[in-house]
C-alpha positions as CSV (number, residue, x, y, z in Angstrom):
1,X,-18.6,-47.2,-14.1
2,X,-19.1,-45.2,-17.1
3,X,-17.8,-45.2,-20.3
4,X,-15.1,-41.8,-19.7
5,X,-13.6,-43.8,-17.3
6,X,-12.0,-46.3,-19.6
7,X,-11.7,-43.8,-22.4
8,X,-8.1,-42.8,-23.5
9,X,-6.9,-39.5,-22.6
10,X,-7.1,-37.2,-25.1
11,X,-4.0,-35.8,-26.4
12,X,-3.3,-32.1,-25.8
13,X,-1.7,-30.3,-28.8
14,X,-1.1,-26.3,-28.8
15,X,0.0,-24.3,-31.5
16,X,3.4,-24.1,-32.7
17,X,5.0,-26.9,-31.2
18,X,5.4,-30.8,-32.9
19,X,3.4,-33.3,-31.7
20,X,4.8,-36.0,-34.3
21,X,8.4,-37.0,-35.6
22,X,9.2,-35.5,-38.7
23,X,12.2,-35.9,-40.8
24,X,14.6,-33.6,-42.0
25,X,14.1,-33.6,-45.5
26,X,10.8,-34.8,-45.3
27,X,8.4,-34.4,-48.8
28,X,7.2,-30.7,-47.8
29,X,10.3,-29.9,-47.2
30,X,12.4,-30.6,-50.1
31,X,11.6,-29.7,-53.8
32,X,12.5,-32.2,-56.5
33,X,16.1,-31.5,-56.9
34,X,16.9,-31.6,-53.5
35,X,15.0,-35.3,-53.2
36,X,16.5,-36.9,-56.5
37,X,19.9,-35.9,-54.9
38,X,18.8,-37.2,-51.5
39,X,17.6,-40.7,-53.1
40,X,21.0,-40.5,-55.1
41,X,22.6,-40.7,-52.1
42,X,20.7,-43.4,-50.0
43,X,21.3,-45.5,-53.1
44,X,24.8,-44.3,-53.1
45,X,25.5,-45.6,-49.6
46,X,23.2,-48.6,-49.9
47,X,25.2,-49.8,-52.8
48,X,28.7,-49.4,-51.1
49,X,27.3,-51.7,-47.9
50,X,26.3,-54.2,-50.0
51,X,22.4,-53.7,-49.6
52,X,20.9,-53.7,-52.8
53,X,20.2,-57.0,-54.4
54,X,18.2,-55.4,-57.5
55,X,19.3,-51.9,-58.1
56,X,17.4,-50.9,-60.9
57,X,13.9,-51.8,-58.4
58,X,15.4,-50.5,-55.2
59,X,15.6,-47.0,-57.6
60,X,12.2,-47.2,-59.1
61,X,10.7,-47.5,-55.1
62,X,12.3,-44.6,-54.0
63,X,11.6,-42.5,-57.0
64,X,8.0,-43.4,-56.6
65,X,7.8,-43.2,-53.2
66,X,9.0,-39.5,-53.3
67,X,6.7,-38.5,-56.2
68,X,8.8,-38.2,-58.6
69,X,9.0,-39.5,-62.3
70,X,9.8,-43.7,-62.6
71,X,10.4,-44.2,-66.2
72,X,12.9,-46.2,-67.2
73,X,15.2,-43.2,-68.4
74,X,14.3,-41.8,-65.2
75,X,15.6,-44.5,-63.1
76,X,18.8,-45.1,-65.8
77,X,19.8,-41.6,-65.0
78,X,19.6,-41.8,-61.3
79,X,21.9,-45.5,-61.5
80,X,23.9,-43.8,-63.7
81,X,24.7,-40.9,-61.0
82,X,24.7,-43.3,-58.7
83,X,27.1,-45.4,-60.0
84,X,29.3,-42.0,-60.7
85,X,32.1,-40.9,-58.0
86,X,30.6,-38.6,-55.7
């Protein structure tokens, strides 16, 4: 027996089709406003089912995690429209 027989098929990809999941509004899709307003939002909704124990760190994560500036003014402005009416 040889080793190709055991080896894993190799996955065929061809040009202009998606071979992985991607999200809609993924990183290279959305500019900076359009994610600040999208973590606005998760926040939002996070917030009104009761899944935030520590609001002010559950904002820092997101910002970082979406490249985008975690200062503290940074993440008082995004609690602040957070906590606004939408």
């Amino acid at each position: 027996m040889s080793n190709h027989e055991n080896a894993e098929p190799t996955p065929v990809t061809t040009p202009d089709t998606q071979d992985s999941p991607v999200q809609d509004g993924s990183l290279t899709d959305a500019d900076g406003d359009d994610r600040l307003e999208g973590i606005i939002e998760q926040v939002r909704g996070d917030t009104l089912l009761g899944h935030v124990d520590d609001l002010r760190q559950m904002v820092r994560d997101r910002l970082e995690q979406a490249g985008l500036g975690a200062t503290p003014n940074d993440v008082d402005a995004v609690i602040s429209a957070v906590q606004s009416t939408p």
